[in-house]
Each structure stands twice: as C-alpha cells, then as structure tokens.
N, C-alpha and C positions, 0 to 999 in steps of 0.2 A: 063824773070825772071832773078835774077840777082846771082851773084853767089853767095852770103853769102847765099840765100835759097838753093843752092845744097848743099851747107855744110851742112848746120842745119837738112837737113834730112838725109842724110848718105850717100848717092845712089849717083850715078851722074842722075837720073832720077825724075825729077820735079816734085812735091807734089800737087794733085789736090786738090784744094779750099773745095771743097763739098764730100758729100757722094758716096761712089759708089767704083769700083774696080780699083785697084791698076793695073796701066797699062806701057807698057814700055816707053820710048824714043817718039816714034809714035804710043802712044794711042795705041801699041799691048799688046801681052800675055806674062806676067814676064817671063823674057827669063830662069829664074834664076830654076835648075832643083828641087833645093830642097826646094820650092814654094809649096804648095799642090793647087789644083783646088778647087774652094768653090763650085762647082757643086757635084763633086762626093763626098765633105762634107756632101751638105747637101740629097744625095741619099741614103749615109752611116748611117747618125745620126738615125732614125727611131729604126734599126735593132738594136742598143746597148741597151741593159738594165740596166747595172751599170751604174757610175757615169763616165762623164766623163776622159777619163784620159789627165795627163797633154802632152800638148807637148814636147819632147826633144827639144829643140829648142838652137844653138850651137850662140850665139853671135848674133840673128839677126839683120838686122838695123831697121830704123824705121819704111819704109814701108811694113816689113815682119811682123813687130810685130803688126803691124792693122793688116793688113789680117790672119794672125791667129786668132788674139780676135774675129775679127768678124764669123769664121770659128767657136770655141770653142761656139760662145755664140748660136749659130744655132744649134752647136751639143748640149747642156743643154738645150735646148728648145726640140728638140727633144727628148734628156731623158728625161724629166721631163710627156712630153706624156705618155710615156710608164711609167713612176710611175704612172702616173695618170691610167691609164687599168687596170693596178696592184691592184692598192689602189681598185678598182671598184669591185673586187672577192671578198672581205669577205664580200660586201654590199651582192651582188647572196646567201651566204651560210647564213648569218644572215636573208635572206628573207624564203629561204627554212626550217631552223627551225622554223621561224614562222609557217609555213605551217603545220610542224609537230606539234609545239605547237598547233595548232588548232585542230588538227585531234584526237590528246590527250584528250585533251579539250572534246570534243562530248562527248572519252568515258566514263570519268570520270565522266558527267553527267549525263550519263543514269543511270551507275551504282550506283552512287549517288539517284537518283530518285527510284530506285528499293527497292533500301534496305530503303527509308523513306515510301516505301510504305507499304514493309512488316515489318516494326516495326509497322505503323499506325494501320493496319491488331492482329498485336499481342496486344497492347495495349485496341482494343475495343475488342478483345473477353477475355482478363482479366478481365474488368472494366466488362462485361456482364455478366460473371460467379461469379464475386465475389460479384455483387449487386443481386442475384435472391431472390426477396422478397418470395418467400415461404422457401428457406435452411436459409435463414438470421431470419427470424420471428421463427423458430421452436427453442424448447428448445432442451438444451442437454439430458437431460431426457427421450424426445420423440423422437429423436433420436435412442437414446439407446434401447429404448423400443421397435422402427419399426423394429432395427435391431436387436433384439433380437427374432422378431415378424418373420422377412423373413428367419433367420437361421434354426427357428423350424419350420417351414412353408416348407421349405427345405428337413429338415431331413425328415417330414412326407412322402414327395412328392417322396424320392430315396424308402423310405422300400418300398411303395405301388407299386413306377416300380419295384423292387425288385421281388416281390410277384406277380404281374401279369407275368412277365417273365418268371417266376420259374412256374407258372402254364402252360403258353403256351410252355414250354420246355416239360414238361410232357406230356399235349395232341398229342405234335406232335411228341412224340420217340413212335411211333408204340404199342407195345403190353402194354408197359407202361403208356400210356397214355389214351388207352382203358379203361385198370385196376384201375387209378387215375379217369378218368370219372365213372367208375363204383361205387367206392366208396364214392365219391361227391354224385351222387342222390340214394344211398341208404342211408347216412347222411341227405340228405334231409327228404328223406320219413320217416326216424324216426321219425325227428323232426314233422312233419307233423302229421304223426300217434299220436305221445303223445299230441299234442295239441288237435284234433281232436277226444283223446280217444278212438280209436282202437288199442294201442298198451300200453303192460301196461310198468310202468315207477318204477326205484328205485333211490333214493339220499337222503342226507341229508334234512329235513325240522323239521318241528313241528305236533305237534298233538293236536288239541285244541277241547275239550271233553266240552259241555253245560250240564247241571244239573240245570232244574227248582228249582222253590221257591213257594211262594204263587199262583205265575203268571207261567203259562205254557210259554217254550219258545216258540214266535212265528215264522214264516215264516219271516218277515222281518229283525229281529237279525239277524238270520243265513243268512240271504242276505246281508245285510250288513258288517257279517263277510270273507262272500266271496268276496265281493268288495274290502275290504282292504287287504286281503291277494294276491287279484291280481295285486292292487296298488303297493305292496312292492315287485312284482318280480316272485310270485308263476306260477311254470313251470304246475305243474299237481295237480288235488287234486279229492278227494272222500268222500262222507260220507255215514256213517254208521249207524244204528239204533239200538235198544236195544235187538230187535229180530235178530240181525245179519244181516241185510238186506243193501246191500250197491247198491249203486248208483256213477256213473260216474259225477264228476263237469265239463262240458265243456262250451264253451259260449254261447250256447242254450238252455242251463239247467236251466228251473225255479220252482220254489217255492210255495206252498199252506198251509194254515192253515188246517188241518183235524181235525177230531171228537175227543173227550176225548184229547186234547194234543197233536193229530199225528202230522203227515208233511207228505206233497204231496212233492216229487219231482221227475220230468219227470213221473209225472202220477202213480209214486208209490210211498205205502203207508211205512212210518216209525214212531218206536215209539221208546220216547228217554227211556234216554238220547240220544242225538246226538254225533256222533267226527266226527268230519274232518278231515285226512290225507293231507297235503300236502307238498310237495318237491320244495326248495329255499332256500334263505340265509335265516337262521333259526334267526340271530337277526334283520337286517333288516324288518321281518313278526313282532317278537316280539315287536318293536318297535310300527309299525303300529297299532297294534291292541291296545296298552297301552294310546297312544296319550288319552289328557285331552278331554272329549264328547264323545269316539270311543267307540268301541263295549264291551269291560270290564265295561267299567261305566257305561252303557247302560242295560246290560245283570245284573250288581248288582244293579242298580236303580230298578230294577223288579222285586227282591230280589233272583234271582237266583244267580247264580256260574259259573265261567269259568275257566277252569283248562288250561295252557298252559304251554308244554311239549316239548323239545327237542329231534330230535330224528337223529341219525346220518345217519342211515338206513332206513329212510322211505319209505314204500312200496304202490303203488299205482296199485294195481292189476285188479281194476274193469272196466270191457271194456263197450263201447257203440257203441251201433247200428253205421254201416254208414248212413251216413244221404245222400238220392238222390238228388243231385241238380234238381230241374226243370227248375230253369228259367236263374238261373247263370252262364254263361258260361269264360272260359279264356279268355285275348285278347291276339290273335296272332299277 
C-alpha cells in the first residue's frame, strides 16, 4: 500500500478493502483506548430503551468514524427491538377489552331478551282483556243494569247476615237467648193457633153482610166470597147468622145449602142474613171482591145485596175444635 492511502485515511494504519473490523498495524485490536469494542456494543444495545444517544466523538479519524456508525447502527437495531415489545402492549390491552367487550355483550343480551319477553307477555294479555267478546258485545245499559243488579243483590245479602247474626248472638248469650227462643215459638204458636182457629184474633179488616133478593143466598156465593177474601191476604175470618150463630172460617171449613134459605156450615145450621168478619188489608179484600164477574156482581145478578164495611177493629172471636191429625205426621 503506498503512502497517499495512509494519508487519505488519517491513521498511519492501512484501510481494509471489505467489510469487517477495523484492526491495527498486524491485523490486532485498535490499540487506541478511546475506541469502544463493538462487542460489548452490541451486548449493551438490547438493554436501552430510548433512542439512541449520539456519540461524543472528539475529531475522530476515518477509521474511528466507521467503527462507531457501524457500532450506533447495531445499537438502533437493537432499540428499535425493544420499540417494537413496546409497540406490542397496547395490541395485549386492546385484545383484553375485547374480552370484556364480549362478556358485556352476553349480558346485554340476556337482558335484552328478558324484557322483549315480558313486554310480549304484557302485550297478549292486553290484546286478551281488551277483545273479550262477551264485555265488548254487552251494552252500556246492561251493564249498568248487572250493576245495579249485584249492588242490591248485595245490600240484600249483608241485612240478612246482619239478621241471622243478630239472632245467633241472642241464642247464644245464655238466659237471653233462652228468653228470645221462648218468644220466637210462642209467636209461632200464635200464628199457628189463628190460622188453625184455636185462638181468637183482632185487627183491622172488613165486614161483608149478604141480604137475599128473590133468590135465597146460596152456599156457593158465600164460598166464593171466601175464596176471594183469602185471595187478597185474609189472616182470620167468621161468619155469623141471623140467629146469632157463628162459626169459625178455617181451611177445612165447608158449605151446604139448607131448608128454607139456611146454610150448613161445619154441620151447623145458619139463617141469614149472613156476615162475615174478617181481618186484613181492608182495601186490598175490597178490591177483590169488586173485580168485574166477582162476588158483588154475582150476589146482585141474583138480585140480592152485599153490603161491604170497613172496620178498623175487627174482631174474630169464634174458636174451632182441634182437629186430630191421623195420618199426618211432621218430617224430622
């Protein structure tokens, strides 16, 4: 090598053709101290994480300044590594919210799925209640009416709890209750008694007195005046003869034509005029007995007379036999 190439590179040490390390005089190790080793460059480069820094590098010649570049460019290769490791972390955190994004995901869908269920749920029992062809066909009218129907239907239903309560309070308060039974079946037996004609009876009714014509009155007028007097309500009744002779009206009581004009009734004999006492709503009887065909137009078709008389007080005093049951008996 001749000497214009020592000069041209700087060094008095000979500038190798090709790639590779910069070596001394005999091919040894740059004697020169402030040299760095590209070995323990490139053992160093890994560990940095910044950018490379530059070298201070004080005037070197030309074979110093390769061997640092090539030193630096290993050390940028190895940063760039470690950028790249780096870079590689937020791909881990952006995989991980995926992850959460998914697990999101599920609940969102359940809960989703839930409520389209129970709206589905709300929506057919809407649509079922509001199509029911018998509230939809009915009038307002009838409506009104049912309910008007179930409110007194109601009211009936509390008096009557009302009333049996109030009775069973009674029975069951000891000497009260005795005393409240006691006077229940002897309110019975009244009633009992005056229909039955064993016990004599007073109230308002009427008094309707027959008075022949050309035609004696018969047995059948006078039945048929008792028919319709028991039509309109008649509690108790009697009748009387001319001779003062009374007889008890009860519902086994019947009737006979007798001699001259009499009347058989219950096998005894009466001569009229006829009256009949009996006790009831005194215009309700009156009513009865006036009706167009009934026993006035009957009783004056025959050309007799029927007198019909209010009486606020009417008295019904004549008693009848008990009559023995034979063959009748209660069912217990």
């Amino acid at each position: 090598m001749s000497s214009d190439e020592h000069t041209e590179t700087g060094t008095g040490w000979p500038q190798p053709s090709g790639p590779g390390r910069v070596s001394g005089p005999a091919g040894g190790p740059d004697p020169r101290p402030d040299s760095p080793d590209p070995d323990e460059l490139s053992r160093l480069a890994p560990e940095r994480s910044g950018p490379p820094a530059e070298p201070a590098v004080q005037e070197p010649d030309d074979g110093a300044t390769v061997e640092l570049g090539r030193a630096a460019g290993e050390a940028s290769a190895a940063s760039g590594s470690v950028r790249d490791d780096e870079a590689s972390t937020p791909s881990t955190s952006v995989r991980g919210s995926g992850v959460r994004w998914r697990r999101l995901s599920s609940a969102g869908v359940m809960i989703a799925v839930l409520l389209a269920l129970l709206g589905f749920t709300l929506v057919v029992q809407f649509k079922s209640t509001s199509t029911d062809p018998t509230v939809a066909a009915t009038r307002q009218e009838d409506l009104v009416r049912i309910l008007y129907d179930l409110n007194s239907r109601e009211v009936r239903l509390r008096q009557d709890i009302a009333t049996l309560e109030e009775s069973q309070r009674q029975l069951r308060s000891g000497q009260q209750g005795r005393q409240a039974a006691l006077e229940e079946a002897t309110r019975r037996a009244d009633e009992l008694g005056i229909l039955a004609g064993t016990l004599p009876a007073t109230g308002p009714g009427l008094s309707v007195r027959f008075e022949s014509g050309e035609k004696p009155i018969s047995a059948s007028r006078v039945l048929d005046a008792v028919q319709e007097l028991r039509g309109a309500g008649a509690e108790a009744m009697q009748i009387s003869g001319g001779d003062r002779a009374t007889v008890r009206i009860i519902a086994s009581t019947f009737f006979l034509d007798g001699e001259n004009g009499s009347l058989v009734v219950d096998g005894r004999r009466l001569t009229g005029p006829f009256t009949i006492t009996v006790i009831g709503d005194p215009a309700t009887m009156r009513t009865a007995l006036n009706i167009p065909g009934g026993v006035v137009a009957s009783v004056t078709g025959d050309g007799g007379k029927l007198i019909v008389e209010d009486r606020e007080a009417a008295e019904v005093s004549a008693l009848h036999a008990p009559i023995k049951l034979e063959h009748a008996r209660p069912v217990s």
